[in-house]
N, C-alpha and C positions, 0 to 999 in steps of 0.2 A: 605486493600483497593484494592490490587493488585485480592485477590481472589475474590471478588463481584464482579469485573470490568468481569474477567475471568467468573465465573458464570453468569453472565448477559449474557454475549458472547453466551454462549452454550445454553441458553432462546431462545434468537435470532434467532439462528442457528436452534437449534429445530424448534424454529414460522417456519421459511420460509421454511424450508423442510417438516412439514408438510403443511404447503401450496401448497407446491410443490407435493405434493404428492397428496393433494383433488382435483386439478388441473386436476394431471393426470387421477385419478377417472372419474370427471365430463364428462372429453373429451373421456376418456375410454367409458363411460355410452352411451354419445351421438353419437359415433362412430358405439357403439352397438345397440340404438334403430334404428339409421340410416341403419345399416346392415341389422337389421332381417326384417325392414320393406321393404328394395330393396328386400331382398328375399323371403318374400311372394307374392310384387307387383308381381316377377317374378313366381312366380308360378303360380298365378294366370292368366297370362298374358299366359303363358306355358298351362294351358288350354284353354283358349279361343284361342288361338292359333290352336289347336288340333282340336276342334270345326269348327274355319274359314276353317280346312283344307277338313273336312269331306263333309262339304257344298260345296265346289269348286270339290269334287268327284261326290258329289250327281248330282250338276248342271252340269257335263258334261258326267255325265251318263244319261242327259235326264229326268231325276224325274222333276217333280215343287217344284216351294220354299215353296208353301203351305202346298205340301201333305207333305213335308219334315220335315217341322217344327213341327209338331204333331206328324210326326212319330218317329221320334227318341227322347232320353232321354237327356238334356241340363243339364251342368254343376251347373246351376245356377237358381232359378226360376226367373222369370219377366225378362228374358234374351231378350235384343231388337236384334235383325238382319237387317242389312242394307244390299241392294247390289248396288255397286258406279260404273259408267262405269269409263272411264281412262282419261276422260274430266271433270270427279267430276259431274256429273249430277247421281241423285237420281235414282234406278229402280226399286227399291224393298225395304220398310220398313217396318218389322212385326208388328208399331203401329200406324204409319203414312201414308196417303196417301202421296205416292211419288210424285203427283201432287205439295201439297203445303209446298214442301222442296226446300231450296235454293238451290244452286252450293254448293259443299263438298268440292273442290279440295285447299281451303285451310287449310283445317283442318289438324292439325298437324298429326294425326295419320297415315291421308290417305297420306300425302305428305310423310314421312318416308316410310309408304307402298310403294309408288312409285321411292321412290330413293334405300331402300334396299330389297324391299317383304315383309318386316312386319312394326309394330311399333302399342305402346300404347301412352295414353295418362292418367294417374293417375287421375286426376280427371276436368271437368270440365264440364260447364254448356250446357244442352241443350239448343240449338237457338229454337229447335220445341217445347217441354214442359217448358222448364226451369229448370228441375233439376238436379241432380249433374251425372251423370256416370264413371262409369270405362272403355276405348277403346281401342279394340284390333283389328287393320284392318291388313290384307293378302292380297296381291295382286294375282292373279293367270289370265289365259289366257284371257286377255281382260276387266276386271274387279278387281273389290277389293272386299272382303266380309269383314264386319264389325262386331263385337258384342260387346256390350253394357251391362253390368252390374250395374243396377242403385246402389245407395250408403245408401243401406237398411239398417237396425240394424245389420243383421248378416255380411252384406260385411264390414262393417265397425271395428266388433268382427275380420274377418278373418284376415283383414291387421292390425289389434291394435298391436303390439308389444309384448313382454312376458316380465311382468315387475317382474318375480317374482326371474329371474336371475341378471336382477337390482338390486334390493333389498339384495341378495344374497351377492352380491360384496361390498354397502354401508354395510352392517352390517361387513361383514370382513374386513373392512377398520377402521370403528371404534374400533373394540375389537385391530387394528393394533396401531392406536389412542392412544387408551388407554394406552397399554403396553407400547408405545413409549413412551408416558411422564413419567411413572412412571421408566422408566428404563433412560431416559435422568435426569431424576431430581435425582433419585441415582446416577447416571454419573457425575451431578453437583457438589454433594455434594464432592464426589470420586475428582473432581477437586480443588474442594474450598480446603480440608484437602490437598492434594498433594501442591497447592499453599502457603497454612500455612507453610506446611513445609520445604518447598522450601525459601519461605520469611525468616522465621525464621534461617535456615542453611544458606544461604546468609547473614545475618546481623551477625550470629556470625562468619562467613569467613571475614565478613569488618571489625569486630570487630578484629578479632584477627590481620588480615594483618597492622590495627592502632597501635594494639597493638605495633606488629613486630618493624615498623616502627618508632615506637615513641622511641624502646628499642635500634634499630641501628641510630637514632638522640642523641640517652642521649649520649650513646659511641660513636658515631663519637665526638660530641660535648665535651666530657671530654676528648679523645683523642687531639683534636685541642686545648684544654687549658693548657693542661701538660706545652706544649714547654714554650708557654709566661710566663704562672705562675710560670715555675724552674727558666726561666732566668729572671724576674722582683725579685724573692726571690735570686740568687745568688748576682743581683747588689745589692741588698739591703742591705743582708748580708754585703757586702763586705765593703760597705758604712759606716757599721755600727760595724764594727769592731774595728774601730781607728787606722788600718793600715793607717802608712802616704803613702798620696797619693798627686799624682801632681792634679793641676788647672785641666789641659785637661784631665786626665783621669777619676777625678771626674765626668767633666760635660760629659764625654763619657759615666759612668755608667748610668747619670740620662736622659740624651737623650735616652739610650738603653732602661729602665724604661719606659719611654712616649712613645716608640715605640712600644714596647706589651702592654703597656696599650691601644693603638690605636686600634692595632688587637683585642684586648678581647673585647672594645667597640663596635667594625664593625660589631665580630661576633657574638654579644648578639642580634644588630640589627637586622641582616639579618637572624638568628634567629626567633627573635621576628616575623619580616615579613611574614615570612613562617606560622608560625604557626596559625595566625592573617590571610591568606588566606585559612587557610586549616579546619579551627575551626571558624571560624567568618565571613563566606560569607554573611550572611544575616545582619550583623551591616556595613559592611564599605559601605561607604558615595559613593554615583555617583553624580555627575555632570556632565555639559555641556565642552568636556576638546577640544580646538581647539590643534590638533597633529601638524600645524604649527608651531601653537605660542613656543609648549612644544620643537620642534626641533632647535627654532632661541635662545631658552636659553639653549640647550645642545651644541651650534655653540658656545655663549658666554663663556661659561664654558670652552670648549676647547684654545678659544684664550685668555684665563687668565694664561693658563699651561704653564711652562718654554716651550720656542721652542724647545730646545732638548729633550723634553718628550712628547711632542704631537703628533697628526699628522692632519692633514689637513681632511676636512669633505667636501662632496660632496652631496647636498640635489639636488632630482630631484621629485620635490612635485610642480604638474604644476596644482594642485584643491586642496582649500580650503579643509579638512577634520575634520569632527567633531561629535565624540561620544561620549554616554552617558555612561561615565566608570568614574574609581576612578582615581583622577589627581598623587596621588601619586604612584601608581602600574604603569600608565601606563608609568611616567615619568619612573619609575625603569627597566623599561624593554629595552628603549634605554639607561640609562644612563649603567646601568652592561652589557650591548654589548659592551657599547662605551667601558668601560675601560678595558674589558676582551681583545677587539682588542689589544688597546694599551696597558697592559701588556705583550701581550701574544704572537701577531700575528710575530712583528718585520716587521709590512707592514710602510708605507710612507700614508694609503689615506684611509679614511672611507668612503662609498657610501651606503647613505639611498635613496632610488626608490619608488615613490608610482607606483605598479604593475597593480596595480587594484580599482578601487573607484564603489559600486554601492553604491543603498539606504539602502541597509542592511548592509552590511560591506565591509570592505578595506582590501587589501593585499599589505605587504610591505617586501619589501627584505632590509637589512642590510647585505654588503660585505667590507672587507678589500682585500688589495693585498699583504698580509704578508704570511706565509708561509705555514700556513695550518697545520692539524692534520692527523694522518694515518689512513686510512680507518679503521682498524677494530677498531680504540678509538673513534669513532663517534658519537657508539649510546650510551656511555658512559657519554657524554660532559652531558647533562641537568641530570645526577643525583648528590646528595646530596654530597660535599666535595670528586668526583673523580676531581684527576690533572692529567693531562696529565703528567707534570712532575713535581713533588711533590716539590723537591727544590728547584726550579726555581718559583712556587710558592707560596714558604712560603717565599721568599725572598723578593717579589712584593708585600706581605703584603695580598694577599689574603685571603679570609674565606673560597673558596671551596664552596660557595653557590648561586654565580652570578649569574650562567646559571641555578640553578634548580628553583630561584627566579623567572628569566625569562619564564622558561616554567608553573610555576603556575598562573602567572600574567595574560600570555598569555589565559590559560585554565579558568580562573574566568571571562574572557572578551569574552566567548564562542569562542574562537577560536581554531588554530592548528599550530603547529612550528615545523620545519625540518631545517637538518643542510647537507649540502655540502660542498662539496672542491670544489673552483670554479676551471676549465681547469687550467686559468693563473696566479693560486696561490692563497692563502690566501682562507677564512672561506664563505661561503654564508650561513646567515637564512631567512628563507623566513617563513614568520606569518601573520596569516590571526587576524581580531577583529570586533567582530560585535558591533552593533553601538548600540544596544537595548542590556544589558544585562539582561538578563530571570531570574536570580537568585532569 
């Protein structure tokens, strides 16, 4: 799945780079007809330039514009000549009587003539014929000369563009095309295989790390059964020996008996639990679980515990909280804090804080004021049967799997859990639980 997804991607990626690329083409191309036609206007302009300048020698060497115009060889055939005074009145045009010509002086070319000494105008309509010209006016001493190059076949060939380096560039773009996809879609392929194999070396890394993990659960777990099962077989033994024994020592073996039989049963469960989070996310059951309500029957629970084994609970939950999670995990995740406190901490006060409430999830801290763990046993607490102090908790009857319960609980409820020493003593965890679980 992972490698189609991947392959799609580099589709994708290819589309819009070549996109990006015919982009740059097109604006390439149009940059380019746009250039070579500035620079023929200007060449052309660059001659009739030359022309207006010849004419303003001619005219002030005393020649007339008539004998002029014949006499010499013009750039262009059907070339018009105008001569404008510097008020834009008409004096001279080689096809018009200047009589029935208007005022010029707003004609754009002549007006450029008159603010820099020259200027064209690419194409626009005659007021006197009406047809299309090309304008090149020169200002010189007291006048402007003008020429006109009507927009013939050939003047229109002259300025055409040269499409054949267009062309040039579209065809190299394609054969560029081409090779791109066929070397992206080998690329693809080169990805999808690297992805197999990638997926496949991943799943036998998860595979084996379950493995791992399943082989250091069997042994942790027949190691935490030795102790109970030699001493429920020594009482037994003993029991069953026919050694005379007293009243009280009898009922001391079979109370010992019921008391690793306790432990075996706790730690089949919590067990079970684990495994049933870890193998079974997609069967256990969600419901609607109000964390209120879950915390006023963990208060309950508390004040049913002899008083010199409890301790006092501190709920600062000031909104109602309510997600869509499993009522059993989530119950287990305060109840194996609660009583890891109280085996373990030797505090006086348990403090549940809601930190944080949005619409997607809650953050809540759980603190005791007992005495806390050593920093570097910290990040040890949420794994599999580590004790902080191994005797002291097999004597409290623990399983070693409270806290790793807790951090899977936590983790199947999309959340995240950390663990502190608070400043003024005793444990802080602070867990986040989102209200929609994804799974």
């Amino acid at each position: 799945m992972a490698s189609g997804i991947s392959l799609s991607y580099h589709k994708k990626l290819f589309t819009l780079l070549l996109s990006c690329i015919w982009v740059m083409v097109f604006c390439f191309i149009g940059f380019q007809y746009y250039r070579e036609k500035q620079f023929k206007t200007e060449v052309l302009n660059a001659q009739l330039q030359l022309s207006n300048s010849h004419i303003l020698g001619a005219l002030e060497s005393g020649i007339a514009m008539e004998d002029y115009v014949h006499a010499i060889p013009l750039p262009f055939d059907d070339v018009r000549i105008t001569l404008i005074g510097e008020d834009g009145v008409v004096t001279y045009d080689s096809m018009h009587s200047a009589d029935s010509m208007d005022n010029h002086i707003s004609r754009p070319e002549i007006q450029a003539a008159m603010q820099k000494g020259s200027g064209h105008n690419i194409s626009r309509k005659s007021a006197s014929d009406g047809n299309l010209y090309f304008y090149s006016a020169t200002r010189g001493d007291g006048m402007i000369v003008r020429t006109a190059v009507p927009y013939s076949s050939s003047l229109r060939d002259l300025l055409k563009a040269d499409w054949t380096f267009v062309w040039v560039i579209i065809f190299i773009s394609l054969l560029i095309s081409v090779a791109g996809y066929f070397s992206a879609l080998k690329l693809g392929k080169t990805i999808e295989s690297v992805n197999k194999f990638r997926e496949e070396e991943n799943a036998l890394r998860e595979e084996q790390e379950k493995s791992r993990l399943k082989r250091q659960l069997t042994n942790n777990i027949n190691h935490e059964l030795k102790t109970p099962v030699a001493s429920i077989q020594v009482c037994l033994e003993t029991l069953l020996s026919g050694i005379t024994l007293s009243e009280e020592k009898r009922q001391e073996l079979i109370e010992r008996c019921y008391m690793h039989n306790e432990r075996l049963r706790n730690l089949l469960r919590d067990v079970s639990l684990i495994t049933r989070i870890e193998d079974g996310t997609g069967t256990i059951e969600k419901e609607e679980v109000v964390i209120n309500d879950l915390l006023d029957e963990i208060a309950y629970e508390l004040s049913v515990i002899p008083e010199e084994e409890r301790m006092s609970l501190k709920i600062d939950f000031r909104e109602r909280v309510v997600v869509n999670a499993n009522q059993s995990l989530i119950g287990s995740i305060f109840r194996n804090l609660t009583e890891n406190a109280i085996s373990y901490s030797e505090g006086k006060t348990i403090y549940i804080t809601l930190a944080e409430n949005t619409q997607d999830s809650c953050r809540i801290i759980f603190e005791d004021d007992g005495q806390g763990v050593d920093e570097s046993k910290l990040p040890r607490l949420f794994e599999r049967f580590y004790r902080v102090d191994k005797g002291r908790s097999r004597s409290k009857g623990g399983t070693g799997l409270g806290l790793a319960i807790v951090k899977h609980a936590v983790l199947f409820h999309g959340g995240t859990i950390s663990v502190t020493n608070r400043p003024q003593g005793g444990l802080r965890f602070e867990f986040t639980l989102k209200k929609q679980i994804l799974k």
